[in-house]
C-alpha positions in Angstrom: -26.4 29.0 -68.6 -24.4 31.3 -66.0 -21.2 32.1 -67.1 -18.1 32.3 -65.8 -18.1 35.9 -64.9 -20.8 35.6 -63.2 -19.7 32.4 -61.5 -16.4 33.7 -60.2 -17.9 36.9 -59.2 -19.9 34.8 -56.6 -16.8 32.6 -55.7 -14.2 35.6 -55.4 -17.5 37.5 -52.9 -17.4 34.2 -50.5 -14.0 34.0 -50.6 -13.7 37.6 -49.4 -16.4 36.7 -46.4 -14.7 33.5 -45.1 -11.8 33.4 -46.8 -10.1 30.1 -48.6 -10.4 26.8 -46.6 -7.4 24.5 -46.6 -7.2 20.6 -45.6 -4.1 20.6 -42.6 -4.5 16.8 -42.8 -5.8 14.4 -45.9 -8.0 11.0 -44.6 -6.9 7.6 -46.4 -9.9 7.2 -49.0 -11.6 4.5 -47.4 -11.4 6.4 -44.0 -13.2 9.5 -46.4 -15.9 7.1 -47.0 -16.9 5.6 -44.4 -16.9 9.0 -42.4 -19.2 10.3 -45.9 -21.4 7.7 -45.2 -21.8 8.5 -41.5 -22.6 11.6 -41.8 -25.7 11.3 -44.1 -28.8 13.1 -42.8 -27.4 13.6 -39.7 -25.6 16.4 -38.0 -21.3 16.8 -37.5 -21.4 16.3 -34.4 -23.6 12.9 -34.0 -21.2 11.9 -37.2 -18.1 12.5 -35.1 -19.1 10.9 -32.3 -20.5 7.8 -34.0 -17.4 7.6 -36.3 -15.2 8.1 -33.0 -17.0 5.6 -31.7 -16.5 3.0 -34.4 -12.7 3.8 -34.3 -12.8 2.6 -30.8 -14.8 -0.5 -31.1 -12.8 -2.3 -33.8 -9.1 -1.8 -34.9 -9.0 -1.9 -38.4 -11.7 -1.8 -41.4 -11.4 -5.9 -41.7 -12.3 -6.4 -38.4 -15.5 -3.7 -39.2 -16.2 -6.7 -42.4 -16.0 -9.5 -40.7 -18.1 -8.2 -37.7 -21.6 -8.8 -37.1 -24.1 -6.3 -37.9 -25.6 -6.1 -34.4 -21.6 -4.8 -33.6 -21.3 -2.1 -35.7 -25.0 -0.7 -35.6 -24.0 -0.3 -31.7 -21.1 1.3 -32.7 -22.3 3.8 -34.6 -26.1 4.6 -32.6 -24.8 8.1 -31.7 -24.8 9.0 -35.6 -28.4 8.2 -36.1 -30.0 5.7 -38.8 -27.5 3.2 -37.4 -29.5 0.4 -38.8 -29.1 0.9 -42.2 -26.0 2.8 -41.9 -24.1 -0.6 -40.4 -25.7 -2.3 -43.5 -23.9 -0.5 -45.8 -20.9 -0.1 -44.5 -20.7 -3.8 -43.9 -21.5 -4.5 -47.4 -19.2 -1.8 -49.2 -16.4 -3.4 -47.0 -17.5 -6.8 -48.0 -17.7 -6.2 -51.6 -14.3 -3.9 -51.9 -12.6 -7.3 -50.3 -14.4 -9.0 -52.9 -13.5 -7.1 -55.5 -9.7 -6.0 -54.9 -8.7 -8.9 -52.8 -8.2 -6.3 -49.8 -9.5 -2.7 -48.5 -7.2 -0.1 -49.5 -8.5 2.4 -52.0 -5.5 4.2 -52.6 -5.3 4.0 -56.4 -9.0 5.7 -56.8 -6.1 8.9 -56.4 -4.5 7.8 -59.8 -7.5 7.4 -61.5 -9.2 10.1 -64.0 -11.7 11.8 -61.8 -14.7 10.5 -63.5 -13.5 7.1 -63.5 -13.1 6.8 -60.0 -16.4 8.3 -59.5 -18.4 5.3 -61.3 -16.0 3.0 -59.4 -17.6 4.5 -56.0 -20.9 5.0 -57.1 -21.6 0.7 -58.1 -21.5 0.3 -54.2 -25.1 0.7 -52.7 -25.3 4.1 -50.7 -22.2 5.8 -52.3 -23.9 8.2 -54.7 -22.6 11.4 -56.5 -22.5 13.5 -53.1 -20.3 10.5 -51.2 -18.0 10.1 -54.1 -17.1 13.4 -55.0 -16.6 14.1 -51.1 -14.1 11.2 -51.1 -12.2 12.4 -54.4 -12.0 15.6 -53.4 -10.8 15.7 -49.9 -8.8 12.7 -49.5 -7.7 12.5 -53.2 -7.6 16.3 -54.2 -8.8 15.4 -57.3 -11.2 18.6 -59.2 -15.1 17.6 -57.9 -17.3 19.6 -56.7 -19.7 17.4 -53.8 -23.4 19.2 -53.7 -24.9 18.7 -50.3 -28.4 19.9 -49.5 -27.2 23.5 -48.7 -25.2 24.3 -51.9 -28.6 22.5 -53.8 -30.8 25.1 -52.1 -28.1 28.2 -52.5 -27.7 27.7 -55.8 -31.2 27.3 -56.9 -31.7 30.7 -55.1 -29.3 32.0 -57.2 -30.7 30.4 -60.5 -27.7 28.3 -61.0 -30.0 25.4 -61.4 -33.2 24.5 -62.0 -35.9 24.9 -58.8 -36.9 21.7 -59.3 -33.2 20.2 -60.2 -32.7 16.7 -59.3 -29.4 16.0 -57.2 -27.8 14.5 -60.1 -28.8 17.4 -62.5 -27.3 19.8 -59.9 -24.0 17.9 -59.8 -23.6 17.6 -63.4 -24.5 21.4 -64.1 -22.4 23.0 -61.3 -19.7 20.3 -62.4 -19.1 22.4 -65.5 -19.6 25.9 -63.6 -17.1 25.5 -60.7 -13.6 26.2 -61.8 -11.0 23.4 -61.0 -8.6 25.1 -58.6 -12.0 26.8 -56.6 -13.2 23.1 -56.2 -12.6 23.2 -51.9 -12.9 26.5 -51.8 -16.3 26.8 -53.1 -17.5 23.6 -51.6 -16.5 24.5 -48.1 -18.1 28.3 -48.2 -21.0 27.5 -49.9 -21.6 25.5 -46.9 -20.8 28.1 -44.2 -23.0 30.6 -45.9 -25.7 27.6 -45.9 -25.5 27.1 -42.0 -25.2 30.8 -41.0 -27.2 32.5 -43.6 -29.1 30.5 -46.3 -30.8 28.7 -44.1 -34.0 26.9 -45.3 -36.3 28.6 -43.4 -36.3 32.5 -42.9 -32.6 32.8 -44.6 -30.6 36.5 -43.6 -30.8 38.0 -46.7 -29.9 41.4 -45.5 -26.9 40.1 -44.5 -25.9 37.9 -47.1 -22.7 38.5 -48.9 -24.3 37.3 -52.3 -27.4 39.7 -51.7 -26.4 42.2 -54.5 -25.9 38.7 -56.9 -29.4 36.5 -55.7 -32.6 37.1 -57.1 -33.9 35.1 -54.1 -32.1 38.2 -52.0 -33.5 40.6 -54.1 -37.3 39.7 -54.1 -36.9 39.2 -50.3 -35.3 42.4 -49.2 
């Protein structure tokens, strides 16, 4: 287990490279989720541009439910895996309506954050990754959201197990991240991901966690 020295001593080094991230403006949470779901294995920029896209083709999220597949999926083609993507966003919005009667997800920002997790996760596509991205930046709630880079930089750094599961890596960091270091962490670990981590040939010498990575160390 790493402790918390060592934990923060990695937090407070990122923190010095790129500083601490703020949110200027705080999406609705069923805005968070849809824009989470766009932007699974895909890149920022096809996500923006297929979520802009969907903006402008329907006006609201109902009109998005009761729309036909074929719609959205065109909607959406910029994003990539528009197929199944347009699946499930149709049937999250269809079951939410279901469910609540309507499609505002508001209270999931009242809720204890574990409970509004499961809530999340019982719709198909929304796993751990897409739920704690929509608890954390559009509720503010304490969750730290692994993505693909902070699974990768923190198995370098023997966080987790190499051959951690992305479950296993969200419950273990879960209990290593400190509350208030939540964004913080999330965000940098990310830019050190896409600018130095990378998964193939990663800048070691230039890494600011070199002197803290036993990936770094056997590299260098």
């Amino acid at each position: 287990m790493v402790g918390p020295r060592r934990v923060m001593a990695v937090l407070e080094a990122l923190e010095a490279a790129y500083g601490r991230p703020t949110i200027a403006r705080r999406r609705p949470p069923l805005d968070e989720l849809i824009l989470t779901i766009l932007s699974q294995n895909t890149s920022d920029t096809n996500r923006d541009r297929a979520w802009r896209s969907l903006r402008r083709a329907f006006p609201s999220w109902e009109a998005v439910r009761k729309a036909p597949r074929a719609r959205i999926e065109a909607a959406i083609r910029a994003g990539g895996l528009a197929r199944i993507k347009s699946r499930v966003i149709r049937e999250l919005l269809r079951s939410v309506h279901a469910q609540l009667g309507g499609l505002d997800l508001a209270f999931l920002c009242s809720l204890p954050k574990d409970e509004a997790s499961a809530w999340l996760r019982q719709f198909r596509g929304v796993g751990d990754k897409t739920a704690a991205c929509v608890l954390l930046f559009s509720c503010a709630l304490p969750v730290f959201p692994v993505d693909t880079h902070i699974h990768r930089i923190t198995r370098r750094l023997g966080w987790i197990r190499r051959d951690a599961t992305a479950a296993e890596a969200h419950r273990v960091l879960a209990g290593m991240i400190p509350p208030d270091r939540c964004l913080t962490a999330h965000v940098n670990f990310i830019t050190l991901g896409r600018q130095v981590c990378r998964p193939q040939r990663p800048r070691c010498t230039s890494c600011p966690l070199r002197r803290r990575c036993p990936h770094a160390a056997a590299a260098i």
